[in-house]
C-alpha positions as CSV (number, residue, x, y, z in Angstrom):
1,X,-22.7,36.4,37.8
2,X,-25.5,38.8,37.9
3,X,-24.3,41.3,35.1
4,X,-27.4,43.7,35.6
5,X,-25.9,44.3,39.4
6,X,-22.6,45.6,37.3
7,X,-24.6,47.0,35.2
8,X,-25.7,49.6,37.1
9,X,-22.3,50.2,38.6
10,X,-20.8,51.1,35.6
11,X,-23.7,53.9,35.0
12,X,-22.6,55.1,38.2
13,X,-18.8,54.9,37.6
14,X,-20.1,57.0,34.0
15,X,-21.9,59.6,35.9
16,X,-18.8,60.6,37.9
17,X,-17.2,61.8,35.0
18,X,-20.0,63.3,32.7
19,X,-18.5,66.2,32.0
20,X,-15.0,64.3,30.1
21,X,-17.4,62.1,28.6
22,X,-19.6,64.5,27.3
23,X,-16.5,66.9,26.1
24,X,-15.0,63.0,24.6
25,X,-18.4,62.9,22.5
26,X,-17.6,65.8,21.0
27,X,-14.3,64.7,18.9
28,X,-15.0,61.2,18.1
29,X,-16.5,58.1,18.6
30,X,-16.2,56.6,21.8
31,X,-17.2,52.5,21.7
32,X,-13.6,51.7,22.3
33,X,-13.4,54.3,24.8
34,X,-16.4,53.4,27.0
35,X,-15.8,49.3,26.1
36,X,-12.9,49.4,28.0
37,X,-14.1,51.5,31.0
38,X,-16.9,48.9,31.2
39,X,-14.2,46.4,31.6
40,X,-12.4,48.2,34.3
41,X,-15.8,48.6,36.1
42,X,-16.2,45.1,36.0
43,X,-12.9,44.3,37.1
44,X,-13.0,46.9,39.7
45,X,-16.3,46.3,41.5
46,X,-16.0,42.8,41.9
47,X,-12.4,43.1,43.3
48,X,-10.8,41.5,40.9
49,X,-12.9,38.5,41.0
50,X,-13.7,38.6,37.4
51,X,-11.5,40.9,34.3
52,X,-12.4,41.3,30.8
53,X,-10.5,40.5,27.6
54,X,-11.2,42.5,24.4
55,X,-11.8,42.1,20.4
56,X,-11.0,38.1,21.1
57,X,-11.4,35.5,18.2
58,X,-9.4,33.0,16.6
59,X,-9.5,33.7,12.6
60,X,-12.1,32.7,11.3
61,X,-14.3,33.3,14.5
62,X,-16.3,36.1,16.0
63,X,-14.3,38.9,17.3
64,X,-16.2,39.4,20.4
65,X,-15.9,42.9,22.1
66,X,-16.1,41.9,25.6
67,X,-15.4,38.3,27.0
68,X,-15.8,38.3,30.8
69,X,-13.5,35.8,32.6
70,X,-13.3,34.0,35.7
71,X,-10.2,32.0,36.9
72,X,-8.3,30.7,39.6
73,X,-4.7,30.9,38.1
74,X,-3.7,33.5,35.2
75,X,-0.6,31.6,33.8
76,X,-2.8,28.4,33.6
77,X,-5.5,29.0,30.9
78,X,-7.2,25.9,31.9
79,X,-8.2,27.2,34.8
80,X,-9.7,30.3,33.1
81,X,-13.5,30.1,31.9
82,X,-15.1,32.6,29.9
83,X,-18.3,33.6,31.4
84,X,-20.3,36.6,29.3
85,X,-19.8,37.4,26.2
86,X,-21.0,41.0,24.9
87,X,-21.0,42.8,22.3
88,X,-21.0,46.6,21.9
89,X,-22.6,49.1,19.4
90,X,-22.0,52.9,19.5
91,X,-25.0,55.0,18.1
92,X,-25.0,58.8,17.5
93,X,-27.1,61.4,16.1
94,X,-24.1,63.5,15.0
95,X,-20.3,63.5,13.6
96,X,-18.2,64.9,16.5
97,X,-19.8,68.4,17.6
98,X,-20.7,69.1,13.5
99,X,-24.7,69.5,14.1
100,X,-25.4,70.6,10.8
101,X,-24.8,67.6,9.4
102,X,-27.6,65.1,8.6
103,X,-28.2,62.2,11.5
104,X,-26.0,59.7,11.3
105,X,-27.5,56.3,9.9
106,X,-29.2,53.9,12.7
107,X,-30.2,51.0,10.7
108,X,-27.4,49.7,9.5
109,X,-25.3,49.1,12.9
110,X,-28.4,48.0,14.5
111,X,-28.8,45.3,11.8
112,X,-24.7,44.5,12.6
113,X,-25.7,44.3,16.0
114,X,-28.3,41.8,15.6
115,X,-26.2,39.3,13.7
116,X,-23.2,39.9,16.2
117,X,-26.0,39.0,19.6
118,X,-27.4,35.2,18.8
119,X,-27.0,31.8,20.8
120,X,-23.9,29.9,20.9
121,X,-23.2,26.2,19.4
122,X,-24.4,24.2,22.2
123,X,-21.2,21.8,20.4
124,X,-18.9,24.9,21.0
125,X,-16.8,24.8,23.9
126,X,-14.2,27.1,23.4
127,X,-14.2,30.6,21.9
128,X,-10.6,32.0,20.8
129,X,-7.7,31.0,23.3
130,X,-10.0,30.4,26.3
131,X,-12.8,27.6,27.2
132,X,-16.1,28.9,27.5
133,X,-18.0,28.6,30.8
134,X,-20.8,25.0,29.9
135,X,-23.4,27.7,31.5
136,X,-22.8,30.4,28.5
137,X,-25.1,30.3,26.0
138,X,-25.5,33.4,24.3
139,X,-24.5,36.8,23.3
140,X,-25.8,39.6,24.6
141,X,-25.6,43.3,23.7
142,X,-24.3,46.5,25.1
143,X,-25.8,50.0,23.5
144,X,-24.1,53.3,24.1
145,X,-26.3,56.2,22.3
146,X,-24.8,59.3,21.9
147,X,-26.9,62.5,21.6
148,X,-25.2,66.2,20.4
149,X,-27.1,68.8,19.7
150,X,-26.5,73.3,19.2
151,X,-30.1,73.7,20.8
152,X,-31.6,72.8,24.9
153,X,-34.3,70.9,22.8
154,X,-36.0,68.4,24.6
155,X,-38.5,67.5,22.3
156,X,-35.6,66.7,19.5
157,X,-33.6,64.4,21.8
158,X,-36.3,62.2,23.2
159,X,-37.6,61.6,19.5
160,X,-34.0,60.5,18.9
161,X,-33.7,58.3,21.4
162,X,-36.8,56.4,21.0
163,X,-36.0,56.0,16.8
164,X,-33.5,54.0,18.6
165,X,-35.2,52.2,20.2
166,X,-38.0,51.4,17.2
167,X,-34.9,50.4,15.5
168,X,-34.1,48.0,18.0
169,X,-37.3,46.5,18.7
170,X,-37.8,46.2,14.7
171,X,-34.2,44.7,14.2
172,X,-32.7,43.0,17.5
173,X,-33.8,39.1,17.4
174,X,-34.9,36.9,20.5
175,X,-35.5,39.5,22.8
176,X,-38.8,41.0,23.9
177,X,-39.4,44.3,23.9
178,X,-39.8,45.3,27.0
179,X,-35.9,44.3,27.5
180,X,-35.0,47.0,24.8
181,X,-34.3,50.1,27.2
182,X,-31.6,52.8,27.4
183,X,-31.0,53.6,31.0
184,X,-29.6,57.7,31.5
185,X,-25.9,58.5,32.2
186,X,-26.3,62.4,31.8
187,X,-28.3,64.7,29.9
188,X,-27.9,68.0,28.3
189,X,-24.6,68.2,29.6
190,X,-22.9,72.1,28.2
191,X,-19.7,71.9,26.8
192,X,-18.0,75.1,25.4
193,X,-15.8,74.6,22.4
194,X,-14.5,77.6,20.5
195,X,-16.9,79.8,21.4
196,X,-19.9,77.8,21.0
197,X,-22.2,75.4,23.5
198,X,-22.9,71.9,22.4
199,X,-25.1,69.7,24.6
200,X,-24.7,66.7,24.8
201,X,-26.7,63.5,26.1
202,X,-25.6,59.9,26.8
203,X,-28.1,56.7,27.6
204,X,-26.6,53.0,27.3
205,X,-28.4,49.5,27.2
206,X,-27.6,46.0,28.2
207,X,-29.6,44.2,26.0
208,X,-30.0,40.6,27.1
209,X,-31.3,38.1,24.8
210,X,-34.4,35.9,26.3
């Protein structure tokens, strides 16, 4: 499957409803959240051709945050081959819509996300409940960056989001650089909450390994 094609789909599908996501930013983290709109995406734009299971892992095992599947018959799981495997990391510069606080720590998820992406057991053949696709062999990342901020500053956000991505490039394994990009949803979106604006930013990456 060519994930980058649903890729951008689901930035499209994102920039329809900026304004919920950007207000959604504002009173919590969203990596569930956006996971499984991802999902739906996925399941939507290819007509049902491929769905997406969740958190799956035996004990023991990798929970994975998003396993893509392909099948021909749902209530025979040998017929059902998992054919991505992704996992998802939610970076943000703030708690909520609390800007006086300091930046939230980078480093540390990016280093979780490094040992989640890797290559798979070329031995392994199965991954939880389901078989895995003999064509899957890694993976691969998905970056949601949140940005919040009490101030239109331009100059502020853009040196956040390229910390990021020095982050990544210094922590992320087995990928070039080059592949370590955050592509825009919406930016400096205005949301009014008692009485005060927040704007607020949001870029994500698929971040394939080589």
């Amino acid at each position: 499957m060519n994930m980058e094609l649903y890729f951008k789909g689901f930035i499209k599908m994102l920039k329809k409803y900026e304004e919920k996501i950007a207000y959604l930013q504002l009173i919590g983290k969203q990596e569930d959240y956006l996971v499984k709109e991802f999902c739906y995406c996925l399941f939507e734009t290819s007509n049902g051709e491929y769905f997406a299971i969740t958190d799956m892992g035996d004990r023991g095992e990798q929970k994975i945050d998003i396993c893509v599947v392909k099948g021909d018959d749902l209530d025979n799981l040998n017929t059902l081959r998992i054919i991505e495997l992704i996992e998802a990391k939610y970076f943000r510069n703030k708690h909520e819509f609390r800007t006086h606080l300091p930046d939230d720590d980078i480093g540390t998820a990016m280093k979780k996300l490094n040992e989640q992406m890797h290559f798979i057991d070329k031995n392994k053949d199965k991954h939880g409940w389901l078989q895995l696709s003999p064509d899957l062999h890694k993976i691969n990342g998905l970056a949601f960056v949140s940005y919040v901020s009490s101030e239109a500053n331009k100059e502020k956000k853009e040196k956040y989001f390229k910390k990021v991505l020095k982050e990544a490039k210094e922590k992320i394994n087995n990928i070039n650089d080059e592949k370590l990009v955050l592509e825009d949803v919406f930016d400096g979106i205005e949301i009014q909450l008692a009485n005060k604006t927040r704007y607020v930013s949001l870029r994500v990456g698929l971040w394939v390994l080589n």
